[in-house]
C-alpha positions in Angstrom: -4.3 -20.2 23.9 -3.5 -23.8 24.4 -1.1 -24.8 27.8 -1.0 -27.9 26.7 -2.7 -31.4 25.4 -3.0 -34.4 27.2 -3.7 -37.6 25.4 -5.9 -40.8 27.7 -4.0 -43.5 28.1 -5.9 -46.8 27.8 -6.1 -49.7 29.8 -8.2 -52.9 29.1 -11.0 -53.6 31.8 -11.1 -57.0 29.8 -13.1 -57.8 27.0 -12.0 -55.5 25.3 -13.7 -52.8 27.3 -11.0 -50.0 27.7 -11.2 -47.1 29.6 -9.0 -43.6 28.9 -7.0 -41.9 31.9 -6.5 -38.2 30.9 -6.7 -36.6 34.4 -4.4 -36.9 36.7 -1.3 -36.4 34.6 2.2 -36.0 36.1 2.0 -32.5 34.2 -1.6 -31.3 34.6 -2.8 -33.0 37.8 -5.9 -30.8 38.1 -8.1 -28.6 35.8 -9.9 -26.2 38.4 -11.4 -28.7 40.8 -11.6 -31.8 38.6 -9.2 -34.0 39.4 -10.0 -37.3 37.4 -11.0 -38.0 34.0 -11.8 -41.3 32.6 -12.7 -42.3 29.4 -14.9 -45.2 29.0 -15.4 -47.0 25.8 -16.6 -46.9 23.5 -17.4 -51.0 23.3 -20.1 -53.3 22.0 -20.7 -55.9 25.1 -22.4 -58.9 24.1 -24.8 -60.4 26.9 -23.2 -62.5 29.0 -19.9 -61.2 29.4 -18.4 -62.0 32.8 -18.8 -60.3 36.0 -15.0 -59.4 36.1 -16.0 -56.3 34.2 -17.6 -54.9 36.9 -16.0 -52.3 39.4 -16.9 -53.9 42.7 -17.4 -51.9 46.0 -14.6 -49.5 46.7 -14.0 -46.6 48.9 -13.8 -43.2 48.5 -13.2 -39.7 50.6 -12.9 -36.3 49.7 -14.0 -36.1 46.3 -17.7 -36.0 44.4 -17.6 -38.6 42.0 -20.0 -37.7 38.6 -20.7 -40.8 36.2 -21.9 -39.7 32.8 -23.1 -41.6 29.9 -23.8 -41.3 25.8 -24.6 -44.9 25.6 -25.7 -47.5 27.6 -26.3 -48.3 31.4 -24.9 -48.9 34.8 -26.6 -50.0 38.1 -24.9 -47.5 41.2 -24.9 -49.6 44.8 -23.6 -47.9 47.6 -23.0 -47.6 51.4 -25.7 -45.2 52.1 -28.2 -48.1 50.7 -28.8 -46.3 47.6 -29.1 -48.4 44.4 -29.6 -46.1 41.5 -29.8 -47.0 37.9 -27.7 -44.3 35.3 -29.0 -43.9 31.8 -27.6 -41.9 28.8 -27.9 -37.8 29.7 -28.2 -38.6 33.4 -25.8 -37.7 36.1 -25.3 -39.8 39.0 -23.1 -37.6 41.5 -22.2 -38.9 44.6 -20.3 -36.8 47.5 -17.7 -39.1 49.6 -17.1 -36.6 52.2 -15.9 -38.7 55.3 -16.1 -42.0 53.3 -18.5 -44.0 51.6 -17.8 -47.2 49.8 -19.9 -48.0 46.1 -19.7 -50.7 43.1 -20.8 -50.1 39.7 -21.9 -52.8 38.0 -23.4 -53.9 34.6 -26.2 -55.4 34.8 -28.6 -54.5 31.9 -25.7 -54.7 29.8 -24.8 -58.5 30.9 -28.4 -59.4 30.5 -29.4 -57.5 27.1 -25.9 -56.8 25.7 -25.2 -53.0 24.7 -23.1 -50.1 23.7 -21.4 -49.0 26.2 -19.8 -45.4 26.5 -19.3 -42.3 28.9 -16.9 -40.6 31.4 -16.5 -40.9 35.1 -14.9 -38.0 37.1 -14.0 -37.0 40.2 -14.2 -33.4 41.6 -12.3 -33.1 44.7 -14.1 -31.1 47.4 -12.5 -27.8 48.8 -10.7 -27.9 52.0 -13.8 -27.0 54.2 -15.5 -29.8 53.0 -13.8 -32.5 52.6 -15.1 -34.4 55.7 -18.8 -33.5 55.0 -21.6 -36.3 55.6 -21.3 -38.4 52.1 -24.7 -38.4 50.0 -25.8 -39.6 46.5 -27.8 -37.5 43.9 -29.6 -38.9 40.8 -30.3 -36.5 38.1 -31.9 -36.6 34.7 -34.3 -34.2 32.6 -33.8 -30.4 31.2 -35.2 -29.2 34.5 -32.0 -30.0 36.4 -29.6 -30.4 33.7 -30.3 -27.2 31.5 -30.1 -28.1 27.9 -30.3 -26.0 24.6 -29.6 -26.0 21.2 -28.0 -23.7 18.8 -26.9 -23.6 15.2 -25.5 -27.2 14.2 -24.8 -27.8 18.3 -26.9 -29.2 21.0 -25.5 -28.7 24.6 -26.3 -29.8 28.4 -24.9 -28.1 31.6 -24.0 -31.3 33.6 -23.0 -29.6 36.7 -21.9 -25.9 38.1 -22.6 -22.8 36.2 -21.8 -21.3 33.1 -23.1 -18.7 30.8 -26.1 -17.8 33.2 -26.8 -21.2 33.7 -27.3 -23.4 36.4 -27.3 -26.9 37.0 -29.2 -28.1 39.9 -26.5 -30.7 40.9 -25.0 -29.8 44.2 -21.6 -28.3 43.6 -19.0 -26.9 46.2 -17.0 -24.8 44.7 -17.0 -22.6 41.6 -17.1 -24.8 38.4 -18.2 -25.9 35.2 -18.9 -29.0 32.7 -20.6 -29.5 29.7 -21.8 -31.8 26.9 -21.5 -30.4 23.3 -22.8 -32.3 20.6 -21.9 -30.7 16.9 -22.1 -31.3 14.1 -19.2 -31.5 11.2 -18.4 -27.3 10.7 -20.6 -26.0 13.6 -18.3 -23.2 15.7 -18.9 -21.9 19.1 -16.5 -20.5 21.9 -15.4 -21.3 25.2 -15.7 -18.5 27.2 -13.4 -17.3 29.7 -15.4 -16.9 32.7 -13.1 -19.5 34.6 -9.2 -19.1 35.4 -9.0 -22.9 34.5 -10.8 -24.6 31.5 -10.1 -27.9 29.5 -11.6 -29.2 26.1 -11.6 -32.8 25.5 -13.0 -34.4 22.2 -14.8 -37.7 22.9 -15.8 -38.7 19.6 -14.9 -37.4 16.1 -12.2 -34.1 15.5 -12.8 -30.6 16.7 -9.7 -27.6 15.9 -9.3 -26.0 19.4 -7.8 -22.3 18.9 -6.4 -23.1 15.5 -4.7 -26.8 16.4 -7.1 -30.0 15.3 -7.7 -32.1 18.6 -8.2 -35.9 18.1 -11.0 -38.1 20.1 -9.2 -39.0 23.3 -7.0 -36.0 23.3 -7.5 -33.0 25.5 -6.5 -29.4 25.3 -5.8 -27.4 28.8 -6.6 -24.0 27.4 -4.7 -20.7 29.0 -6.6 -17.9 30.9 -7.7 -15.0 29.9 -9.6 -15.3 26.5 -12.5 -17.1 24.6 -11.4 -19.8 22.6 -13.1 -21.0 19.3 -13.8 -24.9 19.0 -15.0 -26.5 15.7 -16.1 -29.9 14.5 -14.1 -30.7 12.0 -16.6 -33.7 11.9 -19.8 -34.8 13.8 -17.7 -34.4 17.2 -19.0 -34.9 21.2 -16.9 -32.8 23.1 -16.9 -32.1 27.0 -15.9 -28.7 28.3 -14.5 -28.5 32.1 -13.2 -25.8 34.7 -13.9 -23.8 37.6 -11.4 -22.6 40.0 -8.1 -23.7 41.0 -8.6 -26.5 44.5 -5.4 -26.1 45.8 -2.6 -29.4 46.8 -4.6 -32.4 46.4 -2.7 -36.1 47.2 -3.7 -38.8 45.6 -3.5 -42.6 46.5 -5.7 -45.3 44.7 -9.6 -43.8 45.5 -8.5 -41.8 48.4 -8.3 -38.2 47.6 -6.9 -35.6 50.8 -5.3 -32.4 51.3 -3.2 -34.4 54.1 -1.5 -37.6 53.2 -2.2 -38.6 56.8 -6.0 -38.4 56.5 -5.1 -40.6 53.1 -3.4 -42.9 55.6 -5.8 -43.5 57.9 -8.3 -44.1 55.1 -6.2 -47.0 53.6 -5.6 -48.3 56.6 -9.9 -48.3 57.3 -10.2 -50.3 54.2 -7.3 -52.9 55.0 -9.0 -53.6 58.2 -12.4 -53.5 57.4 -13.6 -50.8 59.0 -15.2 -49.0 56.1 -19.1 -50.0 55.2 -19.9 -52.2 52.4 -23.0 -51.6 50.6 -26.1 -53.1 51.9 -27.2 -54.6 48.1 -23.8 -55.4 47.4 -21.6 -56.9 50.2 -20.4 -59.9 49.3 -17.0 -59.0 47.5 -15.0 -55.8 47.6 -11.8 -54.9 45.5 -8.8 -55.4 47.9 -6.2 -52.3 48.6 -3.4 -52.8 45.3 -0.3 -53.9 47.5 2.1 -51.9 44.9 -0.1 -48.8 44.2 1.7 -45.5 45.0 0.5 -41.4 45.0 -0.8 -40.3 42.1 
């Protein structure tokens, strides 16, 4: 049932802050539309800690980003003026379209210290929509983000639809993703309602179809049948699909169908053609000189 298991591969932000790639991998580039998985944290940040922790504003095209969080807090910025704070069980989700430019910084954390842990993604937008007008969504509350709870398991439908649910973030394309917390021995399935499904354990040990998974390791499950996951400890795990995208490119935050559309995005940046935002334009992180396609 499994295709195969990725494991994140850590980088230190500094501070000892480290964040987890898991998607894209040179194997596994895409699990139905989601296209990016980070792993951030978890880390104890002690007030004070210097502003180079901070993503500063950055572009984007042709992708949704979705920030998540289990602990802590992050203040959004971005070029459509929005300045959006993002709390534990929220979802910020933010449509680049055309291009929009954002920072992300830490600024409750800096000031009151905390615990700092969650997962960024990026869902890349089908081919019909990757130049639509960027916009920004906040979200927060069992009203948009349908929440339930069954035996030793409590669960939230961040975005899409699954098991007649809904979430009332604005997808474009047929998906799915989900916050499971369980508890050590709780057992429920994954069903197969999508040709492309992932599990990835972000805390504790769950067994995926018979083989133990490890926080920071996800499985990239085959189509076709329901697959039993269980804690083999208190475990947080995220479940993720939808539909295959199609060819996606890759290079640095730019994400295209057409390397050339990738191109002239880069290019926008380099020159300084792409808007800063308005609460946050006094630095910007620079194009890397040596970064190739993912």
């Amino acid at each position: 049932m499994i295709e195969r298991i990725i494991d994140k591969r850590t980088h230190d932000l500094g501070g000892g802050f480290e964040v987890g790639r898991v998607l894209p991998f040179h194997a596994r580039r895409t699990v139905g539309p989601y296209i990016f998985f980070d792993h951030m944290g978890p880390a104890d940040l002690a007030p004070g800690f210097p502003r180079e922790m901070d993503v500063r504003p950055h572009p984007h095209i042709g992708i949704s980003t979705v920030t998540y969080l289990y602990d802590g807090a992050l203040t959004h910025r971005d070029s459509l003026g929005v300045t959006q704070d993002i709390r534990p069980g929220e979802v910020n989700w933010m449509v680049t379209g055309s291009g929009i430019t954002h920072s992300e910084r830490f600024d409750h954390a800096r000031e009151h210290g905390a615990h700092m842990h969650g997962i960024q993604a990026w869902v890349a937008l089908p081919t019909e929509h990757e130049e639509a007008d960027p916009a920004f969504y906040h979200h927060e509350g069992s009203a948009d983000l349908p929440t339930w709870e069954e035996k030793g398991l409590r669960g939230r439908l961040i975005a899409g639809s699954a098991e007649g649910m809904q979430s009332a973030v604005r997808v474009h394309s047929p998906q799915f993703y989900m916050h499971w917390d369980m508890v050590a021995g709780a057992s429920r399935p994954l069903p197969a309602e999508y040709q492309e499904r992932a599990v990835y354990v972000a805390a504790g040990n769950a067994e995926v179809a018979g083989q133990v998974l490890r926080t920071g390791q996800m499985a990239v499950i085959e189509p076709g049948q329901d697959v039993p996951v269980t804690a083999k400890d208190a475990a947080t795990i995220m479940v993720l699909g939808g539909d295959p995208i199609g060819e996606r490119f890759m290079l640095w935050n730019f994400v295209s169908s057409a390397k050339d559309r990738i191109e002239q995005a880069r290019e926008d940046w380099i020159q300084g053609r792409m808007k800063l935002p308005d609460a946050d334009d006094e630095e910007f992180t620079p194009f890397p000189e040596d970064r190739t396609y993912a």
